[in-house]
C-alpha positions as CSV (number, residue, x, y, z in Angstrom):
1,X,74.3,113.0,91.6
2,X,72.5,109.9,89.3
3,X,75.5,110.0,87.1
4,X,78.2,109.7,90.2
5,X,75.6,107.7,92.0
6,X,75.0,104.8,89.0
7,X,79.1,105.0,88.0
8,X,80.5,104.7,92.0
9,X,77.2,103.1,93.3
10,X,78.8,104.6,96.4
11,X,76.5,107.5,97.9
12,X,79.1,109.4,99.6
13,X,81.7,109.8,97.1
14,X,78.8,110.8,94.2
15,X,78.1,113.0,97.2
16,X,82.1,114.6,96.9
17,X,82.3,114.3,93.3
18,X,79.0,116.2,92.8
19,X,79.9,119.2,95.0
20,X,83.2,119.1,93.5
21,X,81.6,119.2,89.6
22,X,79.4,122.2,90.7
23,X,82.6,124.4,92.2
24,X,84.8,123.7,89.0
25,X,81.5,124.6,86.8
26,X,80.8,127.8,89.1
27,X,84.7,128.5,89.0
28,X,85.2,128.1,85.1
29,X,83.5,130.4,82.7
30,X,80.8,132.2,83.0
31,X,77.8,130.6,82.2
32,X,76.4,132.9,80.1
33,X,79.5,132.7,78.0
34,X,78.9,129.4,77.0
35,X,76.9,127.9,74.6
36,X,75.8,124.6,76.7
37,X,76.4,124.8,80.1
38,X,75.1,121.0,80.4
39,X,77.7,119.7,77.7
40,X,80.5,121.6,79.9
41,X,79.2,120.3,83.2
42,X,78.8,117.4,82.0
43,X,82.5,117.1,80.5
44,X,83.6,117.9,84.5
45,X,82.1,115.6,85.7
46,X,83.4,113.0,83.4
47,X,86.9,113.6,84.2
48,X,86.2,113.8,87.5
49,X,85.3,110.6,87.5
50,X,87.9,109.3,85.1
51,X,90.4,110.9,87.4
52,X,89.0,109.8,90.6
53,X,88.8,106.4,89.1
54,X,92.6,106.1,88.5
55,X,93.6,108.1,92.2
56,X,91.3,104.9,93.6
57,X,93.4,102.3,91.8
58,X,96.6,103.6,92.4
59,X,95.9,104.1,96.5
60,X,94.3,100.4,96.1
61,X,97.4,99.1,94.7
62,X,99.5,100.6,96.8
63,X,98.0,99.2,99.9
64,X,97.5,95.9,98.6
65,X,99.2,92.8,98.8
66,X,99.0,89.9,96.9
67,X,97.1,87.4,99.1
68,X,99.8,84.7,98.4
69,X,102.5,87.4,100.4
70,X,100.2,87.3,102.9
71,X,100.5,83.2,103.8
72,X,104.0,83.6,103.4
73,X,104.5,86.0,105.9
74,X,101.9,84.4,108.8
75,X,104.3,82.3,111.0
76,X,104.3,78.7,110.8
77,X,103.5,77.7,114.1
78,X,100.2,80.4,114.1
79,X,97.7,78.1,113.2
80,X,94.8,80.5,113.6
81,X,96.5,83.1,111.3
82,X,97.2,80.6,108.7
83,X,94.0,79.1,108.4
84,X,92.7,82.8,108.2
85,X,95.0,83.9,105.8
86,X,93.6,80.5,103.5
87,X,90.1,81.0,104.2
88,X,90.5,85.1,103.3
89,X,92.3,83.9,100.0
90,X,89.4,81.5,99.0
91,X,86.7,84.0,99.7
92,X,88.7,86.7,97.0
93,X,89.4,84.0,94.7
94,X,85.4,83.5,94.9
95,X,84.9,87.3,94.7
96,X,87.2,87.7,91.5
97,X,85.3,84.1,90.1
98,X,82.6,86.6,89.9
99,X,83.8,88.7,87.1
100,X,83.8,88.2,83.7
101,X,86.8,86.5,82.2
102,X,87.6,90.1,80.4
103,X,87.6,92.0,83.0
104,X,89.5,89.8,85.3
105,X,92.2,89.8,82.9
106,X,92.5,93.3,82.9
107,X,92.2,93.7,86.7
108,X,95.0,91.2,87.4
109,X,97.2,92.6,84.8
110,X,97.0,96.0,86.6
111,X,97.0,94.6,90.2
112,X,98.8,91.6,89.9
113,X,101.7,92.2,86.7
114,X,101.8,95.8,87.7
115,X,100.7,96.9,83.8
116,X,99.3,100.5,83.3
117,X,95.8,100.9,81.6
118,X,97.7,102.2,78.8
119,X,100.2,99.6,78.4
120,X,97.1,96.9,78.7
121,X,95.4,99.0,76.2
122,X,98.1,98.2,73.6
123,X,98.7,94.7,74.9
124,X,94.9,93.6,74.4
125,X,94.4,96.5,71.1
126,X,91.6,97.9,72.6
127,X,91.0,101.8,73.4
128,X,92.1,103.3,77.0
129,X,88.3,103.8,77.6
130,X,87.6,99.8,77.6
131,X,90.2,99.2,80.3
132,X,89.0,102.2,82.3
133,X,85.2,100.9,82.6
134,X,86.6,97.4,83.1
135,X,88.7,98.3,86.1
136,X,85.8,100.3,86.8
137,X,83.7,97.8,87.0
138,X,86.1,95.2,88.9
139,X,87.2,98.1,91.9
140,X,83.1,98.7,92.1
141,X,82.6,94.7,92.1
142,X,85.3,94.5,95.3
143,X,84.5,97.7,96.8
144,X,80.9,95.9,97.3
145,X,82.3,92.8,98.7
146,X,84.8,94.5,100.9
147,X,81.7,96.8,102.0
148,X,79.9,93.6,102.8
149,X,82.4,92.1,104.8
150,X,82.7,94.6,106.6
151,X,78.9,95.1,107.6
């Protein structure tokens, strides 16, 4: 649960991913068959999380929208819904201020330009792993804010 927990800093999917760890671990093999049950949990729950990870940023691309759409498709003689639309693109544009200038790069070359992790991998020459915990790090970062807003 601290591993999921401090990753997601979300309490109800470490809650999933944890119960979901334990049933593959209890499925796989025998425990007494294997020299370090720990190392082979621990190896599940890693790619757990790397694959829960990527099945979050493909659902959150999929339902985004570039902000700028968005003012292009509020009518022009709605007012309210355009000064909306402006004010919810200044607050993200703050949001994403927030991150570093690496990891921003990275997040908008995925949600913006549409690049895979691996292709940004190549572009930037850095492992798949770097662009994993940076995108990581940026859907955690929004996650919060969205959470926020919404409270």
């Amino acid at each position: 649960m601290r591993f999921f927990t401090r990753q997601l800093g979300n309490q109800a999917d470490a809650d999933e991913l944890a119960q979901e760890a334990f049933t593959r671990f209890v499925r796989g093999a025998p425990a007494h068959a294997l020299s370090s049950p720990q190392a082979y949990l621990t190896r599940i729950a890693t790619n757990l999380l790397r694959d829960f990870v990527a099945r979050g940023s493909t659902l959150l691309s999929r339902r985004s929208m570039l902000l700028e759409d968005d003012l292009a498709l509020v009518a022009s003689n709605d007012t309210h819904r355009e000064t909306q639309a402006r004010e919810d693109l200044a607050r993200w544009k703050l949001i994403l201020g927030k991150l570093s200038p690496d990891t921003l790069d990275i997040f908008l070359r995925n949600r913006v330009e549409g690049q895979t992790y691996v292709e940004i991998a190549q572009e930037l020459d850095v492992p798949l792993w770097v662009v994993q915990k940076q995108m990581l790090k940026a859907i955690k970062h929004v996650v919060a804010h969205r959470e926020a807003d919404d409270e």
